[in-house]
VEXKEKE-763576 format. One line per 5 residues: their letters; for each residue x negated, y negated, z of C-alpha. Coordinates in Angstrom, 2 decimals. Layout:
<rs>
a = X,Y,Z  ...
</rs>
This chain:
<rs>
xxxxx = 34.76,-6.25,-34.48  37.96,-6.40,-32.93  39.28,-9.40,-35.13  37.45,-7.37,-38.44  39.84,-4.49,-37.46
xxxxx = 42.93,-5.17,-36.39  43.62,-8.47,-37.81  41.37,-8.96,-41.28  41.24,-5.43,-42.76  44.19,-4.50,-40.52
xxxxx = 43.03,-0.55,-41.25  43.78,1.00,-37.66  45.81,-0.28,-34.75  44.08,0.66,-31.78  40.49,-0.31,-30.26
xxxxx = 38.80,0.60,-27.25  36.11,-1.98,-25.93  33.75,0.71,-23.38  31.22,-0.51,-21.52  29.34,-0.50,-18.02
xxxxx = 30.86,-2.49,-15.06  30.33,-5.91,-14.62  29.30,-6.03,-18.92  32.50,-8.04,-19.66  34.75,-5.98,-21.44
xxxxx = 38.04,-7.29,-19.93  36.44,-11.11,-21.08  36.47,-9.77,-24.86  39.60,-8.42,-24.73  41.25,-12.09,-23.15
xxxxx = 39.14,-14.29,-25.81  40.93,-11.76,-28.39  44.29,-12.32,-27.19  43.43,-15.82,-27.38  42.65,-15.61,-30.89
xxxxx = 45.50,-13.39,-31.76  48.08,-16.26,-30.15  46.05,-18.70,-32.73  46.50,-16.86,-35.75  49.89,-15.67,-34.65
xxxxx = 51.54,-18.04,-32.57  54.46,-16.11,-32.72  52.95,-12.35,-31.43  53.80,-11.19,-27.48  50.73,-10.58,-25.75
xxxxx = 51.23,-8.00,-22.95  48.65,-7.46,-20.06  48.60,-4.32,-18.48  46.05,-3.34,-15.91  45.71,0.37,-15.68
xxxxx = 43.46,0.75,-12.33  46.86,2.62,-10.16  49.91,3.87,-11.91  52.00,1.70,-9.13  50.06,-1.36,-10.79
xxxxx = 51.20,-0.08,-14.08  54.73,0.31,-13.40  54.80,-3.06,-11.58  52.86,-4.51,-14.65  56.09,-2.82,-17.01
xxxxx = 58.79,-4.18,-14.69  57.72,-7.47,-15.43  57.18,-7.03,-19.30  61.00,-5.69,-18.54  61.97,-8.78,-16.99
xxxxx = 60.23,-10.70,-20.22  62.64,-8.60,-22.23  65.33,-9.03,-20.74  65.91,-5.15,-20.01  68.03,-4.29,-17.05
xxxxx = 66.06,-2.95,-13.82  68.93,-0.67,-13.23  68.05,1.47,-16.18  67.12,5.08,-15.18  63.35,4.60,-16.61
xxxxx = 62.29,1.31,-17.39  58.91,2.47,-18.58  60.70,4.62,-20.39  62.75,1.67,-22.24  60.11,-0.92,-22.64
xxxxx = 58.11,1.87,-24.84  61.11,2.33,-26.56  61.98,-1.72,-26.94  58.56,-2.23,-28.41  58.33,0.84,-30.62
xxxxx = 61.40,-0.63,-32.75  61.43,-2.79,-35.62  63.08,-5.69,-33.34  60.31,-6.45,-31.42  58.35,-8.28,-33.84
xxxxx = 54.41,-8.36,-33.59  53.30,-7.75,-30.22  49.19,-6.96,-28.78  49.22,-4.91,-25.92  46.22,-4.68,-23.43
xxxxx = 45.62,-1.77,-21.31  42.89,-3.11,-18.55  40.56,-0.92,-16.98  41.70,2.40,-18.27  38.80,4.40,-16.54
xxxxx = 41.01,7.34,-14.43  42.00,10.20,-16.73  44.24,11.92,-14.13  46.23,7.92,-14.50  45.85,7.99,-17.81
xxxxx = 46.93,11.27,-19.38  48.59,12.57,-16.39  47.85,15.83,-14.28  50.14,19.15,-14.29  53.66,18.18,-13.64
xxxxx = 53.42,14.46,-13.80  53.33,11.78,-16.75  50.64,9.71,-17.48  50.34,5.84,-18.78  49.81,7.14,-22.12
xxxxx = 53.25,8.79,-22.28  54.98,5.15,-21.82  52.55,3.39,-24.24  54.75,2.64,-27.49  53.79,2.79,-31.13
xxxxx = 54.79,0.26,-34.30  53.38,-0.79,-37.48  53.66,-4.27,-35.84  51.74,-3.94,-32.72  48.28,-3.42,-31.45
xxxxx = 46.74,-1.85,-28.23  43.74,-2.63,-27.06  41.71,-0.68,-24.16  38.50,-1.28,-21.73  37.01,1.36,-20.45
xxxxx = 33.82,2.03,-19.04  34.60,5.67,-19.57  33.58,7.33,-23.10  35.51,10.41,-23.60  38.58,8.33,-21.93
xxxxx = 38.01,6.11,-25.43  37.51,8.80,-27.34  40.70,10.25,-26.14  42.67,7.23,-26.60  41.82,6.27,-30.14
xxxxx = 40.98,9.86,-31.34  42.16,10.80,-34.97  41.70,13.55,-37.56  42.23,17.04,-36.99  38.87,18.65,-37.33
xxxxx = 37.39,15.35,-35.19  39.81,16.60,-32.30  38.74,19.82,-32.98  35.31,18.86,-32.10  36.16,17.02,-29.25
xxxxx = 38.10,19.83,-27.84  35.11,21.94,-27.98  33.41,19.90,-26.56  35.33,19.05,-23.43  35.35,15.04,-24.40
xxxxx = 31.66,15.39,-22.77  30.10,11.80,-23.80  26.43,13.16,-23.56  27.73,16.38,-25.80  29.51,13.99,-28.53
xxxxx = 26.94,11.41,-28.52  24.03,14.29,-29.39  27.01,15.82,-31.74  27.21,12.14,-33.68  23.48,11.89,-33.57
xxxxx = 23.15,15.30,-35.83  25.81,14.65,-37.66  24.73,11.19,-38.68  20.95,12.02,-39.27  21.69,15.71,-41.21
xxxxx = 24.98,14.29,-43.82  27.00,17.24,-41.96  30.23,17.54,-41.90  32.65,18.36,-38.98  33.58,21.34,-40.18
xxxxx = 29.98,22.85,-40.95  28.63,21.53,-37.54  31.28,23.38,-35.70  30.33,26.59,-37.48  27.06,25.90,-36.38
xxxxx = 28.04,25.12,-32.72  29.64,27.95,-32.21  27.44,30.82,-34.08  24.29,29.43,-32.08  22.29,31.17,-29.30
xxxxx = 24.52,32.07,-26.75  21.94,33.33,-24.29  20.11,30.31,-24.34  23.42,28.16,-24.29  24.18,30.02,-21.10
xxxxx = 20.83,30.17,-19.85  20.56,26.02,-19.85  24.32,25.96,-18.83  23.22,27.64,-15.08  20.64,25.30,-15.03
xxxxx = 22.66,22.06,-15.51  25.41,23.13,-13.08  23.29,21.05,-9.99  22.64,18.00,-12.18  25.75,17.33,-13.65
xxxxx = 29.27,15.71,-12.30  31.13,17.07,-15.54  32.64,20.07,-14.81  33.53,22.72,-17.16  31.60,21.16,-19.80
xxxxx = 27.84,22.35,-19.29  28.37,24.69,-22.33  29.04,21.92,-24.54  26.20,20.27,-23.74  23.37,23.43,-23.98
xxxxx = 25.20,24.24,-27.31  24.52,21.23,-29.28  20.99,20.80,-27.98  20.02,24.37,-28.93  21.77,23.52,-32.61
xxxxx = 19.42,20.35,-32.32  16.03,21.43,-31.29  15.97,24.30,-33.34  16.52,21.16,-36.49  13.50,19.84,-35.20
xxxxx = 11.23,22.55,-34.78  12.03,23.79,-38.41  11.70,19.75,-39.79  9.53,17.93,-37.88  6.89,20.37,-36.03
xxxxx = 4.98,17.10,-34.98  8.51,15.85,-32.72  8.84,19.04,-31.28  5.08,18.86,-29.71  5.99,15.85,-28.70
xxxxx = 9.47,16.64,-27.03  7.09,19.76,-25.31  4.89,17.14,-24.48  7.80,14.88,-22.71  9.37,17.49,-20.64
xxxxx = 5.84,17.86,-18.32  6.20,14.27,-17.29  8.86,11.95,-16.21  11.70,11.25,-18.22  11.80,7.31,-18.04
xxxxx = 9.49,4.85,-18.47  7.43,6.43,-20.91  4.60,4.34,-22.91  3.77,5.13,-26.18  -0.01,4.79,-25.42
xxxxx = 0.26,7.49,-23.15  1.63,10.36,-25.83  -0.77,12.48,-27.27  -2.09,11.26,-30.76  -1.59,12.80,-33.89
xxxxx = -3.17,12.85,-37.62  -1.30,9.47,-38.62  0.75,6.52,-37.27  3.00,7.18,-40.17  3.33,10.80,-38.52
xxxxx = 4.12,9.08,-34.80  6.72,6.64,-36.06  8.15,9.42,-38.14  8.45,11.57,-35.16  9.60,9.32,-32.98
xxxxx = 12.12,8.09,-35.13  13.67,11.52,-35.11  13.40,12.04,-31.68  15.23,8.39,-31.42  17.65,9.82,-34.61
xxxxx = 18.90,12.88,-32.82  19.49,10.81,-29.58  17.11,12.54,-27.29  15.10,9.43,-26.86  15.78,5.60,-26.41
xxxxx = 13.41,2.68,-27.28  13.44,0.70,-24.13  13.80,-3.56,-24.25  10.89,-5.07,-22.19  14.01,-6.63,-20.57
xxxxx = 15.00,-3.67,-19.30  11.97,-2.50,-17.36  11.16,-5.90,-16.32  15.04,-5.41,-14.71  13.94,-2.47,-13.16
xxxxx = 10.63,-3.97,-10.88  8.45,-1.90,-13.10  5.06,-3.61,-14.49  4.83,-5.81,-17.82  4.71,-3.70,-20.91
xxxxx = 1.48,-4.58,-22.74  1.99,-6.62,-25.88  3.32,-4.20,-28.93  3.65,-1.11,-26.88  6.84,0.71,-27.21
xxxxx = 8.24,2.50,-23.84  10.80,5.08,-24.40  13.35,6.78,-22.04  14.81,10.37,-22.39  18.14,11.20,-20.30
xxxxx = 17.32,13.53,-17.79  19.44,16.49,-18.53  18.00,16.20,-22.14  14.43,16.80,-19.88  15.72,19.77,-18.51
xxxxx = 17.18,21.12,-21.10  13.48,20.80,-23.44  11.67,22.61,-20.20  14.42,25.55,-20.60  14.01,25.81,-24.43
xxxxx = 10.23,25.94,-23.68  10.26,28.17,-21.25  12.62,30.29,-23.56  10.76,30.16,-26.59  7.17,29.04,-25.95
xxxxx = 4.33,29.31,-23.24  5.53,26.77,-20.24  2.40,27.21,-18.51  0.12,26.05,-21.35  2.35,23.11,-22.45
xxxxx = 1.45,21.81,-18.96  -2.07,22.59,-19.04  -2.27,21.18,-22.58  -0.53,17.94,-21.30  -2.15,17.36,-17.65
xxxxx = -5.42,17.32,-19.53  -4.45,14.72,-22.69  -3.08,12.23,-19.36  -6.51,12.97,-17.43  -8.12,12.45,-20.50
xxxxx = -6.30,9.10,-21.31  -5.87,7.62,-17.54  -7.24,4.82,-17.08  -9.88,3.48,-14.79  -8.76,2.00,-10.79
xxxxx = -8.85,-1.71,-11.74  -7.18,-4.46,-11.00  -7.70,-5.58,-14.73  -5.97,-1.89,-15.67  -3.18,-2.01,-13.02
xxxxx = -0.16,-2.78,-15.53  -1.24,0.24,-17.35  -2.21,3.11,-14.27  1.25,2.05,-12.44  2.78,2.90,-15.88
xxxxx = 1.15,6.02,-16.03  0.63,7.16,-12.26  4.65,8.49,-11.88  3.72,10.48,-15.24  0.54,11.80,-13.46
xxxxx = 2.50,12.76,-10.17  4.57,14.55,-11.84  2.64,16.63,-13.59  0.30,16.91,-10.34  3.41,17.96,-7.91
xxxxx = 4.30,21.00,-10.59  4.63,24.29,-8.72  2.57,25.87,-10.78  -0.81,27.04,-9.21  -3.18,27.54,-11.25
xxxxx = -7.17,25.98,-11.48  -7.84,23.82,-14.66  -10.39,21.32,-14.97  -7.12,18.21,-16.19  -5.48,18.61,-13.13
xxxxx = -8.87,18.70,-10.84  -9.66,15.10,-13.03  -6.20,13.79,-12.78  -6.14,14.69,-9.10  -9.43,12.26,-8.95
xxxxx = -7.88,9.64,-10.93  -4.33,9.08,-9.44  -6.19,9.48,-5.93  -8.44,6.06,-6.61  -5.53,4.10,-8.37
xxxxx = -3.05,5.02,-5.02  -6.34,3.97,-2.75  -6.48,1.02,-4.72  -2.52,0.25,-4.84  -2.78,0.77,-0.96
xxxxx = -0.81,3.81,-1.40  -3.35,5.07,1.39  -1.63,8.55,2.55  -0.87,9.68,-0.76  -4.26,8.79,-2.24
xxxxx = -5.97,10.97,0.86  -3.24,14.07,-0.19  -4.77,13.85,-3.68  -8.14,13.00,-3.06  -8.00,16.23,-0.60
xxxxx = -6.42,18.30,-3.42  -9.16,17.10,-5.67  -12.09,18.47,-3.17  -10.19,21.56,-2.91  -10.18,22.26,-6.73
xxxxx = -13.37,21.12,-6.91  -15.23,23.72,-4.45  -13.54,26.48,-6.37  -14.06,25.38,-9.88  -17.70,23.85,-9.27
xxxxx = -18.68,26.98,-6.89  -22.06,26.64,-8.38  -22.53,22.16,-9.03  -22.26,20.17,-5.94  -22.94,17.25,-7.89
xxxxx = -19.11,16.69,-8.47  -17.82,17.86,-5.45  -19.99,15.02,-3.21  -18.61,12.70,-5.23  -15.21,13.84,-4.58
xxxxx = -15.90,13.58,-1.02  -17.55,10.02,-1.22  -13.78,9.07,-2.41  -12.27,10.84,-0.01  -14.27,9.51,3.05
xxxxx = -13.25,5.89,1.49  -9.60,7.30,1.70  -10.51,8.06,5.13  -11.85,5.10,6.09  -8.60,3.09,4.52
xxxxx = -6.26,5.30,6.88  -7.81,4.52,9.50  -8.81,7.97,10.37  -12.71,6.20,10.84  -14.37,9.32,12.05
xxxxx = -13.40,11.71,9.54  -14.87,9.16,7.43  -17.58,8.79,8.83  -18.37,12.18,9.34  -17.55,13.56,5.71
xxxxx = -20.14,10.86,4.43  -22.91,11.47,6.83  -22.64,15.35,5.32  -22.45,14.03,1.62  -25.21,11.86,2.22
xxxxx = -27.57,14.68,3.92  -26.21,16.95,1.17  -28.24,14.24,-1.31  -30.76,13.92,0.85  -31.88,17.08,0.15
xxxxx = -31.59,17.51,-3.39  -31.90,13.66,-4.55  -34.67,11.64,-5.02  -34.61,8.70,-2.76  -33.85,5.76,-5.15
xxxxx = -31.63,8.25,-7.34  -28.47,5.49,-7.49  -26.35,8.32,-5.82  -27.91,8.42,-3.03  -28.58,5.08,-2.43
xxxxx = -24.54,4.38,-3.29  -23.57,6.69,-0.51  -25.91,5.59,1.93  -24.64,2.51,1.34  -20.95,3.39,1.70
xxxxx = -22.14,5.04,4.78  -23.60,2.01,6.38  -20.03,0.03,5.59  -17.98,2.76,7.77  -21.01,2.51,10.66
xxxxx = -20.07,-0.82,10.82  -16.45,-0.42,10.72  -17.82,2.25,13.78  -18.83,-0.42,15.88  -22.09,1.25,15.02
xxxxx = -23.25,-1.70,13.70  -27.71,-0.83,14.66  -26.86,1.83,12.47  -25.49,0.00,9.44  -28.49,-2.72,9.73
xxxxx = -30.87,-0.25,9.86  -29.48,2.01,6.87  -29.14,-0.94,4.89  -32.50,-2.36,5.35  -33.30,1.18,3.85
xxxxx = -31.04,0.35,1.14  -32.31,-2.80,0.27  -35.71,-1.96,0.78  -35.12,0.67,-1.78  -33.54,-1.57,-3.89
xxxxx = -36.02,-4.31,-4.57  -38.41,-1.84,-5.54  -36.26,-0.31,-8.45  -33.90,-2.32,-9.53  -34.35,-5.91,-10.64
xxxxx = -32.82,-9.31,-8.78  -29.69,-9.62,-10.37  -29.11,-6.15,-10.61  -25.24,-5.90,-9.25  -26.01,-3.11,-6.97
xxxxx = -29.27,-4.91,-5.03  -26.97,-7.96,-4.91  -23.91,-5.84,-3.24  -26.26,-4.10,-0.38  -27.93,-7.68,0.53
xxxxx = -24.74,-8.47,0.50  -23.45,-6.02,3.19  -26.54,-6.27,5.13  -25.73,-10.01,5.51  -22.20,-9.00,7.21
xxxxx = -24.14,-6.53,9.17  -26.22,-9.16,10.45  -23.58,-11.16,11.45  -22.27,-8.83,13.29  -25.23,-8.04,14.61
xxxxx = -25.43,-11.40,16.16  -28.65,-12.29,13.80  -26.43,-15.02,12.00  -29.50,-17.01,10.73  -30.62,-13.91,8.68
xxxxx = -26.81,-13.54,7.71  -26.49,-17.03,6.44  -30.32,-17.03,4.24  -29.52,-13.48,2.84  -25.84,-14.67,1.96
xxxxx = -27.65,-17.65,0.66  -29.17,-15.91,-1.56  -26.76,-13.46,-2.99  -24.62,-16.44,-4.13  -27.37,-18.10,-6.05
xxxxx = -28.05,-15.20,-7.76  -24.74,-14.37,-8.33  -23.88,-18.40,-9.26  -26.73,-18.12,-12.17  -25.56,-14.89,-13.73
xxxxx = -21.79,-14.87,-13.10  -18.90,-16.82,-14.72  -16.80,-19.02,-11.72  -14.26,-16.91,-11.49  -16.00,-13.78,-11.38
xxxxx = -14.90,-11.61,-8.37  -18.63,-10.59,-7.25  -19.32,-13.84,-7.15  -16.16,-15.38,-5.26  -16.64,-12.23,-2.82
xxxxx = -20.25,-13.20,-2.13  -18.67,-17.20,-1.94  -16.33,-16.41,0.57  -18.59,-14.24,2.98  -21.17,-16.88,3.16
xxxxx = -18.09,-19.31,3.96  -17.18,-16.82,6.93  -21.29,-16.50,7.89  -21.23,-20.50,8.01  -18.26,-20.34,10.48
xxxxx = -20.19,-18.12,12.79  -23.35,-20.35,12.57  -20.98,-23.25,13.24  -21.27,-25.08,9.82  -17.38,-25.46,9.85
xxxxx = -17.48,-28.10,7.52  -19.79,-26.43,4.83  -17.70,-23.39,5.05  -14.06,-24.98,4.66  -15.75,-26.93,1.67
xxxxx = -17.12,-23.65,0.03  -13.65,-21.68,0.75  -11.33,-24.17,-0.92  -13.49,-23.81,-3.76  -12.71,-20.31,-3.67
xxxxx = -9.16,-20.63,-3.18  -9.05,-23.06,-5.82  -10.69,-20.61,-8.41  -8.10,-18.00,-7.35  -5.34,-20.14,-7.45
xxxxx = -6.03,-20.38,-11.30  -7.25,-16.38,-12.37  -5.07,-14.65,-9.46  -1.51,-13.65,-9.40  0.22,-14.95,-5.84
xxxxx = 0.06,-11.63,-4.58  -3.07,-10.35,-5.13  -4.56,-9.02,-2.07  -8.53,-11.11,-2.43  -6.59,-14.60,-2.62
xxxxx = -4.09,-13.64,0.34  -7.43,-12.52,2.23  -8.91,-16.09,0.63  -6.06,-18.19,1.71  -5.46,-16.56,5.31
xxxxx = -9.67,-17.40,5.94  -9.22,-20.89,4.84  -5.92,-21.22,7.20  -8.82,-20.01,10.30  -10.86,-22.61,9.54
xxxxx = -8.65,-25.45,9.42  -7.60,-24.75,12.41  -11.36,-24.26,14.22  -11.89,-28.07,12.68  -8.98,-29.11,14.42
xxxxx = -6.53,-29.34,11.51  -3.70,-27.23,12.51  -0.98,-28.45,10.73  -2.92,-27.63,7.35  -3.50,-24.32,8.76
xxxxx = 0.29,-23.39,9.51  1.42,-24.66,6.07  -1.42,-22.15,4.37  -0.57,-19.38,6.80  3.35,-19.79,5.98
xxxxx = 2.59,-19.39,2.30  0.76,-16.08,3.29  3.31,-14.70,5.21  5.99,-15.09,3.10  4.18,-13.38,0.32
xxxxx = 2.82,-10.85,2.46  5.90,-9.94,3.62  7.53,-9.20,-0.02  4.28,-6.90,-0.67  3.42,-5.51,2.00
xxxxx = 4.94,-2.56,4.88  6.01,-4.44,7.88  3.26,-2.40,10.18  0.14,-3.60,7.36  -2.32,-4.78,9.78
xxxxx = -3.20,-7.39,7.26  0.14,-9.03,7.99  0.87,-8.16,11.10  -2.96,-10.33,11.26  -1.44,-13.35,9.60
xxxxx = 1.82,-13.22,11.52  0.26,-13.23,14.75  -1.88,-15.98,13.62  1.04,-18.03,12.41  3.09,-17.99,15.50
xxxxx = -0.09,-18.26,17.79  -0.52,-22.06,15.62  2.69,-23.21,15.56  2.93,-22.88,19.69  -0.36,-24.41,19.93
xxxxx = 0.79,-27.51,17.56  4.08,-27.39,19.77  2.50,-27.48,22.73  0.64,-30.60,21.57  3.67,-32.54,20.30
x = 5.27,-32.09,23.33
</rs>
């Protein structure tokens, strides 16, 4: 572009090259200079750097030196602008470096800038980097009515960037834009000015701003009624990060993509590179999805409008139930696409606004399991608590909904280690059933079953045998072998025996569960590697350490293949196999394995996770018992 301009077509004489830090603006500008000194072997190059006015003038006194001006002379800055403004001084390409301070740049009340010693001639060129954009703007501005503009609006980048987005999209020109800027609503302008004044650094220019929004979205609700439902739609949730498969749908894809190509046209929403959120730490977009980010005082200034011309409180309603309705389910197949959602969802959830609708009682249900699930434990019990609260006063009359609520929440419980508030919110859901469920109704027999887990995390282990037995007595009656929730309470009563001391029973119930599972289930299903590595733990306890290292490094070796490093089951996996290496003796083997889990752990999990702090201890227990045994 730079060569295109200044050298080929030769139709302007300055260029500004803006960009972030660190983007390498200051390495175009030297491979230019470098190109310039090819083509023209005979043009003065000229680096200035403009980060401190003393740099500047020191940069001046040598390009006075160069020219063999005298240093005596009253202002040499003064003189070299002059000496390369005439005729004499042939072609010449000066570069002004790092031009990002204003104040240095055009100078403050009293005092000169750079820009007042910067010379002019048909021979020469200037080129500046900047990371600032009204600062290029300002130093490459032309026309009249473009300054014009500018001046109204304060050389705001976020004000001229919407202002070039409207112009661009409606054919407008200048003129009839500035017209339009300044006969708009003042009241609203105002109104969205006071709110900007905490979120912005630019002072002075939160008018200019509010004004060419308000020009903007009143466009788009007379053109394209389907963009403004979505821009309502946008300023309930967060303003990054959005994924297309979260908006609400609408009559036609044609109808989206025309939308949000409007949106996109008037600048009030990027399309975001995969690179970019992969840069950010945030999950993997799924294949073909679009995200889309929105700057933030564009999301405040949509929630104003709304609030100024439409009904704020059922946009959010209307919203909070399309993302209940479209939030998907706690797993760890869905996990790219709930984390991509959930900030959305807490959003939306942490709105001041109190009022009882049946979205934000769902939502509060479905961000509550995908936190429990994330191990996000005290947020999911905040929501899951919310969601109970709804619950009792918009279900006054079902308790069918609210028990279920407080299953979750007991499991929330259970996870925070707050064991008998678990315990006890379960043993009053399952006496709630009790009473108005049939005995094999699935319900009842889930929360029973749920019930007989926490007895056992109790110590209360009698209990949880004898609860289960119930279960699984229950169980074989109605449901048939391979039915996945028979197999899962065989399955805990197993681990109950264990416990229990009755290992034998443990290991011929275990037994069992995995060759029922191993006919119906592929490998590397999770019931069955579950059930896999429980009997391998049962075998341990029965003191077939052999069988169960052989049956857990099949496990491992399963995960290895369908499971990420860090997913919590093959840490667990991994961390059991590392035990029993090191009950057969082979301790080495068992540090190596427990290394790998540590390190992994310790990039995913809190430093206080007990599940760490487990394999730590572990570690460092092995390595001083394999010191102690070299030495």
């Amino acid at each position: 572009m730079l060569k295109q301009k200044l050298i080929v077509s030769q139709d302007c004489q300055k260029m500004t090259v803006v960009g972030l830090g660190g983007t390498g603006k200051t390495q175009v500008a030297l491979q230019f200079a470098y190109l310039v000194k090819e083509i023209w072997p005979e043009c003065s190059i000229f680096w200035v750097p403009a980060l401190s006015f003393e740099g500047f003038e020191q940069a001046y006194a040598a390009i006075a030196r160069e020219l063999h001006i005298s240093q005596k002379e009253e202002d040499v800055k003064d003189v070299v602008r002059q000496r390369l403004s005439s005729a004499r001084a042939g072609k010449w390409l000066l570069v002004l470096d790092n031009a990002d301070d204003s104040d240095i740049l055009f100078g403050t009340a009293g005092s000169h800038g750079i820009v007042d010693y910067l010379p002019e001639s048909e021979e020469g060129m200037t080129v500046y980097t900047t990371r600032i954009m009204d600062v290029a703007v300002s130093l490459t501005r032309g026309d009249t009515a473009t300054k014009e503009l500018l001046d109204e609006l304060v050389y705001l980048p976020l004000a001229i960037a919407q202002a070039a987005a409207y112009l661009n999209r409606n054919r407008m020109t200048i003129a009839k834009y500035l017209h339009l800027l300044r006969n708009t609503e003042q009241g609203l302008v105002s109104l969205m000015s006071r709110e900007f004044r905490d979120d912005t650094r630019y002072k002075g220019s939160d008018n200019a701003v509010a004004a060419t929004w308000v020009v903007s979205f009143s466009q788009i609700q007379t053109e394209a009624p389907v963009a403004a439902d979505l821009l309502a739609f946008m300023s309930c949730i967060e303003w990054k990060a959005i994924p297309r498969s979260l908006l609400p749908e609408v009559l036609s894809e044609e109808q989206m993509e025309n939308a949000i190509g409007t949106l996109c046209g008037y600048s009030f929403l990027v399309r975001r590179k995969n690179a970019e959120s992969q840069e950010e730490g945030e999950e993997e977009e799924k294949e073909g999805e679009e995200w889309y980010d929105m700057h933030r005082l564009v999301h405040l200034a949509i929630r104003v409008w709304i609030d100024q011309h439409g009904n704020e409180a059922e946009v959010t309603q209307k919203t909070t139930r399309h993302v209940a309705d479209v939030f998907p389910i706690a797993t760890y197949e869905n996990r790219a696409l709930w984390r991509a959602y959930l900030p959305h969802a807490l959003r939306l959830l942490e709105d001041e606004q109190d009022f009882n609708n049946e979205g934000k009682s769902q939502l509060c249900l479905w961000v509550g399991r995908c936190l429990l699930f994330d191990d996000r434990i005290p947020e999911a019990v905040k929501w899951l608590e919310k969601r109970c609260q709804w619950v009792e006063r918009l279900d006054e009359e079902d308790s069918k909904r609210l028990l279920a609520s407080q299953h979750t929440l007991a499991r929330a419980y259970l996870e925070d280690g707050q064991l008998k508030k678990a315990v006890e919110l379960l043993e009053h859901v399952v006496a709630v059933k009790k009473k108005v469920l049939a005995e094999d109704h699935p319900d009842q027999l889930a929360s029973q079953h749920a019930l007989a887990i926490m007895y056992r995390e109790d110590g209360q282990v009698k209990k949880s045998v004898e609860l289960l037995e119930h279960v699984v007595a229950v169980g074989t009656k109605v449901l048939v072998e391979d039915h996945p929730s028979r197999l899962a309470s065989q399955h805990q009563l197993a681990l109950a025996y264990n416990e229990d001391g009755q290992t034998k029973k443990a290991v011929e119930l275990l037994e069992h569960v995995v060759a029922v599972r191993t006919k119906v289930l592929a490998e590397d299903h999770r019931s069955r590697l579950v059930a896999q590595h429980s009997l391998a733990v049962v075998y341990k306890a029965d003191g077939q350490v052999k069988k169960a290292i052989e049956l857990l490094e099949h496990v491992v070796a399963v995960e290895a293949v369908v499971l990420r490093d860090d997913h919590p089951s093959k840490l667990v996996s991994q961390h059991q196999l590392a035990l029993l290496y090191e009950a057969d003796g082979q301790v080495k083997k068992a540090v190596g394995l427990l290394e790998h889990v540590v390190a992994v752990r310790a990039v995913v999990l809190r430093d206080d996770h007990p599940a760490r702090l487990r394999s730590e201890d572990a570690l460092a227990y092995y390595k001083s018992k394999l010191e102690s045994t070299d030495s």
